[in-house]
C-alpha positions as CSV (number, residue, x, y, z in Angstrom):
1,X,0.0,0.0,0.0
2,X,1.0,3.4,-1.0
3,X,1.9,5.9,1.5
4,X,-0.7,8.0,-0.1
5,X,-3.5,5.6,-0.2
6,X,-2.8,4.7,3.4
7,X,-3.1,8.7,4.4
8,X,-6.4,8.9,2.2
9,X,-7.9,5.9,4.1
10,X,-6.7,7.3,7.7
11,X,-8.1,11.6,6.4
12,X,-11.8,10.2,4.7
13,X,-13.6,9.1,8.2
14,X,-12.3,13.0,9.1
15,X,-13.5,14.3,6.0
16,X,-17.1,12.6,6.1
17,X,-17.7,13.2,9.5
18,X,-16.9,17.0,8.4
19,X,-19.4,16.9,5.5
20,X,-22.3,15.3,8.0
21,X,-24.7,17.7,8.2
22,X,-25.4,18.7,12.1
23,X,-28.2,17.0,13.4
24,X,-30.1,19.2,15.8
25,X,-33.3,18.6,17.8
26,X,-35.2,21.3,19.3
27,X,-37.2,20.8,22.2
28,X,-40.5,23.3,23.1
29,X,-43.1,23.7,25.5
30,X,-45.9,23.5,23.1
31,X,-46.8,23.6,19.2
32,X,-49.7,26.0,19.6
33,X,-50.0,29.4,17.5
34,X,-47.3,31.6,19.3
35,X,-44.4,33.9,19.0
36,X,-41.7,31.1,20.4
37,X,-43.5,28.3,18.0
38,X,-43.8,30.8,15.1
39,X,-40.5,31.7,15.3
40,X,-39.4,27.9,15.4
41,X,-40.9,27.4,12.5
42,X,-39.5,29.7,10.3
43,X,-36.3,29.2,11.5
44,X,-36.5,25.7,10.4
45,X,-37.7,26.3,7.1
46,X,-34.8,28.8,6.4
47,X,-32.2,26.8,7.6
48,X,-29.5,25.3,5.4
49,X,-30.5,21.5,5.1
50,X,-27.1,20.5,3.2
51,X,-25.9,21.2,6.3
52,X,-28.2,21.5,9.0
53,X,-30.8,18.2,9.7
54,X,-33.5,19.0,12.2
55,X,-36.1,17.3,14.2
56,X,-39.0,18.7,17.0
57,X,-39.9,17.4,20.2
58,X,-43.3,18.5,21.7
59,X,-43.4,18.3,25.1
60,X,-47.0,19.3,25.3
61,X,-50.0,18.6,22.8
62,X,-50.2,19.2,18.7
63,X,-50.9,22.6,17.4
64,X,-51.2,24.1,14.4
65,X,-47.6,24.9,13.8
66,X,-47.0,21.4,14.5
67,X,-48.6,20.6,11.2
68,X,-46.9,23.5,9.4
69,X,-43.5,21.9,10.5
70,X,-44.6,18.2,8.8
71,X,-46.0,20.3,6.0
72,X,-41.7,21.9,5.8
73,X,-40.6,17.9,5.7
74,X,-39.0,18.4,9.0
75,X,-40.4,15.4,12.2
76,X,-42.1,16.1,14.9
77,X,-43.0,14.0,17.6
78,X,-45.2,14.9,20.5
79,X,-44.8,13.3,23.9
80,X,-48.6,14.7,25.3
81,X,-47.4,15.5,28.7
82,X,-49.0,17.1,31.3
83,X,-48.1,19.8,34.4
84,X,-47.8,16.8,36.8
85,X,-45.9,14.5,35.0
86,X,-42.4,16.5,34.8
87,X,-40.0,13.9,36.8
88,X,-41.5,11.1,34.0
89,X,-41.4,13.8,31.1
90,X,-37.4,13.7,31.9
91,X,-36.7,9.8,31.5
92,X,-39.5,10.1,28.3
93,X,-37.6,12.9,27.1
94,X,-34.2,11.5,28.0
95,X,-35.0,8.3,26.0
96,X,-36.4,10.7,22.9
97,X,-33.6,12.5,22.8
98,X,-31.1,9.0,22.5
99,X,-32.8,7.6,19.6
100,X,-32.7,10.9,17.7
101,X,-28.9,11.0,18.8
102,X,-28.7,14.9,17.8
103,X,-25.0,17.0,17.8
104,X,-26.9,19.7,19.6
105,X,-30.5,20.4,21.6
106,X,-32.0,23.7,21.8
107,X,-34.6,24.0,24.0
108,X,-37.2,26.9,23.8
109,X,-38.8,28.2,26.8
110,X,-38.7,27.4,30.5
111,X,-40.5,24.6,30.4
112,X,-38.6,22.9,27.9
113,X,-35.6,24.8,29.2
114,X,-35.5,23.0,32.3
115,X,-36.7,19.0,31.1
116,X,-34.4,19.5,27.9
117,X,-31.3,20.5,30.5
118,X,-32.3,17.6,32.7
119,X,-32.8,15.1,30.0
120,X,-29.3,16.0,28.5
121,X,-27.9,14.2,31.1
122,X,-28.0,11.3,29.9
123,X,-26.6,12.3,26.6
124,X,-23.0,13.2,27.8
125,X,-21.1,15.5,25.6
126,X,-24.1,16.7,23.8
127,X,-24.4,20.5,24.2
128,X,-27.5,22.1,24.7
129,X,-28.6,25.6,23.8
130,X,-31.3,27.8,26.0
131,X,-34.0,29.6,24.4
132,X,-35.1,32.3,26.5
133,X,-38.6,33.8,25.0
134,X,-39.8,37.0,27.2
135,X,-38.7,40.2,28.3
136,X,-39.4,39.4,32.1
137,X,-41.8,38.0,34.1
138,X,-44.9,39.2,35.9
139,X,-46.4,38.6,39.0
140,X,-49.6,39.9,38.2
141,X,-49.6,38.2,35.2
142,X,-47.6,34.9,34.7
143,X,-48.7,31.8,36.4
144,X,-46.7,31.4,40.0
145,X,-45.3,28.1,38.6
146,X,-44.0,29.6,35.6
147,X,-42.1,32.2,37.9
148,X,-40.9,28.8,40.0
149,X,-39.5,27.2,37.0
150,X,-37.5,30.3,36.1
151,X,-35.9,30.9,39.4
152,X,-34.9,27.3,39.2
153,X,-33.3,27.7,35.9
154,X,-31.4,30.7,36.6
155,X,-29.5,28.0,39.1
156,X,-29.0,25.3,37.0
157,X,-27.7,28.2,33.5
158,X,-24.6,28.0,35.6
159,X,-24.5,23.8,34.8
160,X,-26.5,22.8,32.6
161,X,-26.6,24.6,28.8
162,X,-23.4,25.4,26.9
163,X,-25.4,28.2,25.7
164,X,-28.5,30.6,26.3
165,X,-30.1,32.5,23.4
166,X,-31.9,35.6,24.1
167,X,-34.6,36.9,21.5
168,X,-34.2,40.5,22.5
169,X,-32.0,43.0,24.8
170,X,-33.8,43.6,27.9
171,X,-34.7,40.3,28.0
172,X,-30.9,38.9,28.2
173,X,-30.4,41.7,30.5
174,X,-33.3,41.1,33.2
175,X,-32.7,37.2,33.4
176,X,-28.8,38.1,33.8
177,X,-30.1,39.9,36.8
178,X,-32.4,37.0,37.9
179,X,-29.1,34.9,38.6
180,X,-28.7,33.7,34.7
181,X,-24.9,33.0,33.4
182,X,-24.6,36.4,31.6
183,X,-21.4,34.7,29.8
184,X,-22.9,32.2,28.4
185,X,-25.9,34.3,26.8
186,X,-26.4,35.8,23.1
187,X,-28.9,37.9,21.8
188,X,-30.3,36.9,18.3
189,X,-33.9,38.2,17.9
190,X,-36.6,37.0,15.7
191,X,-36.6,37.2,12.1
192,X,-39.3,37.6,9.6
193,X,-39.9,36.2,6.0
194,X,-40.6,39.6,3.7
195,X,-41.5,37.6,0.9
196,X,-44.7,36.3,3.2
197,X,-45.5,40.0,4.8
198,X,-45.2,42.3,2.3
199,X,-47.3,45.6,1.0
200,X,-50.2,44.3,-1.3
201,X,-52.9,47.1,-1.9
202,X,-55.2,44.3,-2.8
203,X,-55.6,43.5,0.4
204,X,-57.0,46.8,1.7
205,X,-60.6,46.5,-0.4
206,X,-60.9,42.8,0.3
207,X,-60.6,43.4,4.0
208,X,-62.4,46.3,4.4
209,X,-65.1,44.4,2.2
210,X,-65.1,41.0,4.5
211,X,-66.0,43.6,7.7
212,X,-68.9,45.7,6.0
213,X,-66.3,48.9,6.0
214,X,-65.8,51.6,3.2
215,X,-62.8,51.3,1.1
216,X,-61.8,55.0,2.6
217,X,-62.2,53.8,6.0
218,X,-58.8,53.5,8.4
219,X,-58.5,50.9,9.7
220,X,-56.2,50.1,12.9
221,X,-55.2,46.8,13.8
222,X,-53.5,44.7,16.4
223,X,-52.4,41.4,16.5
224,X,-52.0,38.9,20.0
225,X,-53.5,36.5,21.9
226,X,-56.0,37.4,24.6
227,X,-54.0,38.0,27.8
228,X,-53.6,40.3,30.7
229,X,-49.6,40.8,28.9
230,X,-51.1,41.8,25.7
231,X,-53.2,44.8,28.1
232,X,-56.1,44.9,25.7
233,X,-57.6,46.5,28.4
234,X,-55.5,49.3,27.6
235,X,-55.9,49.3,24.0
236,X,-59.4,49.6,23.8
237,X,-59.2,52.4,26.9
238,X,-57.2,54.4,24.1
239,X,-59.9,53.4,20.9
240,X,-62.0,55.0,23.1
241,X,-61.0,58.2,22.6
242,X,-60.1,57.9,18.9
243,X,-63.1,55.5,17.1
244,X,-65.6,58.0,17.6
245,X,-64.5,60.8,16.9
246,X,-61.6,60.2,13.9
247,X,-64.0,57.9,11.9
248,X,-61.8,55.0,13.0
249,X,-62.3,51.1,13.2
250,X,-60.6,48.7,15.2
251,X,-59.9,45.1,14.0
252,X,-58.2,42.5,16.4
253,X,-57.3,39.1,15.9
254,X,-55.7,36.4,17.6
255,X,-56.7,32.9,20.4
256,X,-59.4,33.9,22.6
257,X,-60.2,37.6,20.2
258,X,-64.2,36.4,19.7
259,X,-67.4,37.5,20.4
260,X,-68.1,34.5,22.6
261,X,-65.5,36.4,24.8
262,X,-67.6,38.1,27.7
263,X,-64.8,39.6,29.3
264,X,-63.6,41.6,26.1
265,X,-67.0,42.2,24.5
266,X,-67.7,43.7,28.4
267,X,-65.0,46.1,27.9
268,X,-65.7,47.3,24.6
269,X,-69.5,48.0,25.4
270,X,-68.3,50.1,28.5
271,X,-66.3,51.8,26.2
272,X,-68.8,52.4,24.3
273,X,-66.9,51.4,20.5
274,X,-68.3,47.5,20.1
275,X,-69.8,48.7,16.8
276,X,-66.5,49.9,15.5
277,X,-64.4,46.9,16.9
278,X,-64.1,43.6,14.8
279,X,-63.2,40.6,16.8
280,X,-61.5,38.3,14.5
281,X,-60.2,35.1,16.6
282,X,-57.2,33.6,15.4
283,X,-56.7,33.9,11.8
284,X,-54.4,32.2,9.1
285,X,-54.6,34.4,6.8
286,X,-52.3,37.1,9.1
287,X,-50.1,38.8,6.1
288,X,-53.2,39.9,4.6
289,X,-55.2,41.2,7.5
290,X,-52.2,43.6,8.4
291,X,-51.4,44.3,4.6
292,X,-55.2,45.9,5.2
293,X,-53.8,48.3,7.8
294,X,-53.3,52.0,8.5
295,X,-52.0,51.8,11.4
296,X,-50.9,48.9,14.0
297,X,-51.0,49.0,17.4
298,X,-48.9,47.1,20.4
299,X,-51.0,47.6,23.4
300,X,-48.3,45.3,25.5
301,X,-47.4,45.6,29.1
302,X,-44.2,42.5,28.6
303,X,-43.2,41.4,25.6
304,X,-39.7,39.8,24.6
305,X,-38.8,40.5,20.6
306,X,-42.6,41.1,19.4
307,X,-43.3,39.3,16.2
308,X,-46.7,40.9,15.3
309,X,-44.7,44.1,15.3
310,X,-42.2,43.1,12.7
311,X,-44.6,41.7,10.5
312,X,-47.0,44.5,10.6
313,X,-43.8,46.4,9.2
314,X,-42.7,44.0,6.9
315,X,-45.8,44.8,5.4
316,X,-45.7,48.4,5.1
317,X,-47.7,49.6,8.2
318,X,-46.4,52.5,10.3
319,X,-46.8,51.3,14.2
320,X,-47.8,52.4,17.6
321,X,-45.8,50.4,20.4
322,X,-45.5,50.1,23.8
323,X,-41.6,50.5,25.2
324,X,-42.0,46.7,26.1
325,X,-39.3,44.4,25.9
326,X,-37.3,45.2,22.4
327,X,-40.2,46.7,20.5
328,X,-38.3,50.1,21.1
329,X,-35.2,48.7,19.0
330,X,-37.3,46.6,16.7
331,X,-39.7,49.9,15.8
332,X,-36.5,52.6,15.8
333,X,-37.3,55.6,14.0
334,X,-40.1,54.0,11.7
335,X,-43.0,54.5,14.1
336,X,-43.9,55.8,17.8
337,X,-42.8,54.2,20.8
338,X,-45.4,55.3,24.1
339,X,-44.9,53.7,28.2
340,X,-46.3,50.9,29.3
341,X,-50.4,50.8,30.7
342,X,-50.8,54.6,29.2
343,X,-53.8,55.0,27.1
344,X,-53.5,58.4,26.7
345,X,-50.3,58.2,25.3
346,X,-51.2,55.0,23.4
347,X,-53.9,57.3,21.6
348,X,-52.0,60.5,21.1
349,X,-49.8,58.3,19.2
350,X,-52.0,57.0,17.1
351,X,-54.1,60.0,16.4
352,X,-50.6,61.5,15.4
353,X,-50.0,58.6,12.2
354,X,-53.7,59.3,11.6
355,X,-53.1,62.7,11.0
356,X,-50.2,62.4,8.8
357,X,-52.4,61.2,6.0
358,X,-52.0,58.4,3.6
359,X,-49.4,59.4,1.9
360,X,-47.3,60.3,5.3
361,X,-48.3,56.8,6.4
362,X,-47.0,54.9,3.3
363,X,-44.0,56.8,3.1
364,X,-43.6,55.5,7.3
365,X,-44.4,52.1,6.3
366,X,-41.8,52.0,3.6
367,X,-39.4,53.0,6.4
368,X,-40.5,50.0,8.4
369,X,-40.1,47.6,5.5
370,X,-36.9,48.9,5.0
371,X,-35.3,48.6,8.4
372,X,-36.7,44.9,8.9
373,X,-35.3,43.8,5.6
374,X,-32.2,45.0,6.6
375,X,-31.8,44.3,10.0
376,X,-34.4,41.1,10.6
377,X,-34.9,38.8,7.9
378,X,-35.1,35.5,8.5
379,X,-32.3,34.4,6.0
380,X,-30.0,36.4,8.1
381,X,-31.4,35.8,11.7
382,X,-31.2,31.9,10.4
383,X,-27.2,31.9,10.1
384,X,-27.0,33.1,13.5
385,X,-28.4,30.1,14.7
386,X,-26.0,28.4,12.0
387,X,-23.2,29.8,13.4
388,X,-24.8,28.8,16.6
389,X,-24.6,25.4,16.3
390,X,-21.8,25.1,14.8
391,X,-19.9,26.6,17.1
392,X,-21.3,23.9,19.7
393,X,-20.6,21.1,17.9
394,X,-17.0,22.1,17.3
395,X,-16.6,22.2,20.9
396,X,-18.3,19.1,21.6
397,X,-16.0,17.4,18.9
C-alpha cells in the first residue's frame, strides 16, 4: 500500500464526519400558535438543510404549527405530557432524545428549558442551547409556577446549557439579573420572512369588504393572543377616545379575540366602540389582514422581541408600540414608541399617524419595510443560529 492511499484511508472518516450535516433537535413547550412556535418554525424552514438536519420534540400537545413543521418535511414527535408528569417527562424525554442522537438540543422556553437540561444528562457531551422567550416576568400576570421554573433555571444556567439565546435585549439583561450566566448568553432576535409580509394594496378593499367597511375607512389593527400581557384593556381604553370621533375602526385578531369572549366584549360596550371593533379570533390568513392596515397597534405591558410588530412592518404599516421588551429597538425611528399601561399616550400616538395622511403613512411604512429587511430577515437571523450550532458542535467534537 502506498503511502498516499494509506493517508487517504486514515483523512476520509475525518472528511465525512466534516461533511455530515449537524443534526439538531429542538425541544418546546408546546406547538400552539405563538411567538416562540412561530419563530421555530420559520427558522427551520430557512435553515441550510445540506448542512443543518432538524427534528422537534413536543413536550405538550399538537398545534397548528405542529402541522406547518410536517408540511416543511422536518419530524415532529409529541410526547402529550402534562403539568404533573415533569420527573416522568425527563426519563421520556431522556430516552427521545437518545434515539434521535442529535450534535446539539435547543430548548425553547422554561418549560422545555428546564426538562431539555435535565434530560441532556443522559446524553453526555451533547451541548444544549437555552432559548429564553420574554422580556421578564410578571407577578400579576404569569402563572406562580412559571415564575418557580424560572428561578430554578437561573440555578441550573450555571450547569447545565453550553449556551443561552436571548430573542431580545432587555430580555438577556433582566434574566442576567435574575441569577442567569450572563457569559454564556447571546442575543439573536426574531426574524421575519418579507416575501410572506409584504405591501399588497389588494388587500385593503378585500378586508375592508369581509368587515362591512368603506374602502376609505382607516383601519387600525393589532395582533395577539387574549391576555392580561397583551393589556387589551388598555388598548381599547385608548380606541375609546379615537373610534368616535376620527371615523376610525378597530380590527383585532388572535386565540381567545371572539365575540363568545364576555370579558372583552364587556370592555368594549363600556367603552362604548363594540360597533367599531371587529373581533376576528385567530386567523391564518395574518399577512393579509395587516397588509389591510393603516396603522398597528402594540398595546403590551411585557413582551420579549414582538413578532406581530415586525410583520406589521414587513408589510408596510407604520406602528404604535408600547416600550415593552425590544419593540423600542425593533420599531426605531419608523413608528412611535409610548410607556407601558398609558392609554392616553397610546392614543396621542396613534391619532398622530392618523393625521399624517396616507401618503405620510405609506412613506412611514416604507421606512419600516426597509429597516426589517435589513436588520431582521429570516435568511439572516437563520445563520445566526447556524453559526450557533456550529460553534457547539465544534466544541463538543
Amino acid at each position: 500500500m502506498s503511502t498516499n492511499t494509506a493517508l487517504q484511508r486514515r483523512i476520509a472518516p475525518d472528511v465525512a464526519e466534516a461533511q455530515r450535516p449537524i443534526m439538531v433537535t429542538h425541544v418546546i413547550t408546546t406547538l400552539s400558535t405563538g411567538g416562540a412556535e412561530m419563530m421555530l418554525c420559520r427558522l427551520l424552514c430557512a435553515m441550510d438543510r445540506s448542512r443543518f438536519r432538524n427534528s422537534v420534540i413536543s413536550l405538550g400537545g399538537d398545534g397548528a404549527i405542529a402541522h406547518r413543521i410536517r408540511e416543511a418535511g422536518i419530524p415532529v414527535q409529541v410526547l402529550g405530557l402534562g403539568p404533573a408528569q415533569a420527573l416522568a417527562g425527563v426519563v421520556r424525554l431522556a430516552r427521545e432524545l437518545r434515539l434521535e442522537r442529535p450534535d446539539v438540543i435547543q430548548t425553547w422556553m422554561y418549560h422545555a428549558d428546564l426538562l431539555g437540561g435535565l434530560a441532556s444528562l443522559a446524553l453526555p457531551g451533547v451541548p444544549v442551547a437555552w432559548n429564553l422567550r420574554c422580556g421578564g416576568l410578571d407577578r400579576s400576570i404569569d402563572k406562580r409556577s412559571t415564575i418557580g421554573i424560572s428561578r430554578l433555571c437561573a440555578g441550573l444556567s450555571h450547569v447545565l446549557p453550553a449556551r443561552i439565546v436571548s430573542c431580545s435585549h432587555a430580555g438577556s439583561e433582566v434574566h442576567a439579573s435574575a441569577g442567569y450566566a450572563l457569559e454564556k448568553m447571546r442575543v439573536i432576535p426574531n426574524g421575519f420572512d418579507v416575501e410572506q409580509y409584504r405591501p399588497d394594496r389588494a388587500s385593503r378593499a378585500a378586508v375592508r369588504k369581509e368587515l362591512g367597511l368603506p374602502e376609505e375607512a382607516r383601519l387600525i389593527g393589532c395582533v395577539g393572543r387574549f391576555d392580561r400581557a397583551k393589556d387589551h384593556a388598555t388598548l381599547i381604553q385608548a380606541a375609546a377616545t379615537i373610534l368616535p370621533k376620527e371615523q376610525v375602526h378597530l380590527a383585532i385578531c388572535g386565540e381567545g379575540v371572539i365575540d363568545a369572549n364576555a370579558g372583552l366584549t364587556g370592555l368594549l360596550r363600556a367603552a362604548g366602540i363594540a360597533n367599531r371593533c371587529h373581533l376576528l379570533g385567530r386567523r391564518e390568513d395574518i399577512p393579509r389582514l395587516l397588509a389591510a392596515l393603516d396603522v398597528f397597534v402594540s398595546s403590551s405591558a411585557v413582551e420579549g422581541f414582538p413578532n406581530a410588530i415586525g410583520e406589521a412592518m414587513a408589510c408596510g404599516v407604520p406602528c404604535v408600540v408600547t416600550d415593552a421588551g425590544d419593540s423600542r429597538r425593533l420599531v426605531g425611528d419608523t413608528g412611535l414608541v409610548v410607556p407601558v399601561r398609558d392609554a392616553v399616550a397610546l392614543a396621542a400616538g396613534v391619532r398622530q399617524l392618523i393625521d399624517l395622511g396616507a401618503e405620510g403613512r405609506t412613506a412611514l411604512g416604507a421606512m419600516a419595510r426597509r429597516r426589517v429587511r435589513d436588520l431582521f430577515e429570516i435568511a439572516d437571523v437563520a445563520r445566526q443560529y447556524e453559526e450557533l450550532y456550529r460553534e457547539m458542535s465544534a466544541c463538543a467534537a
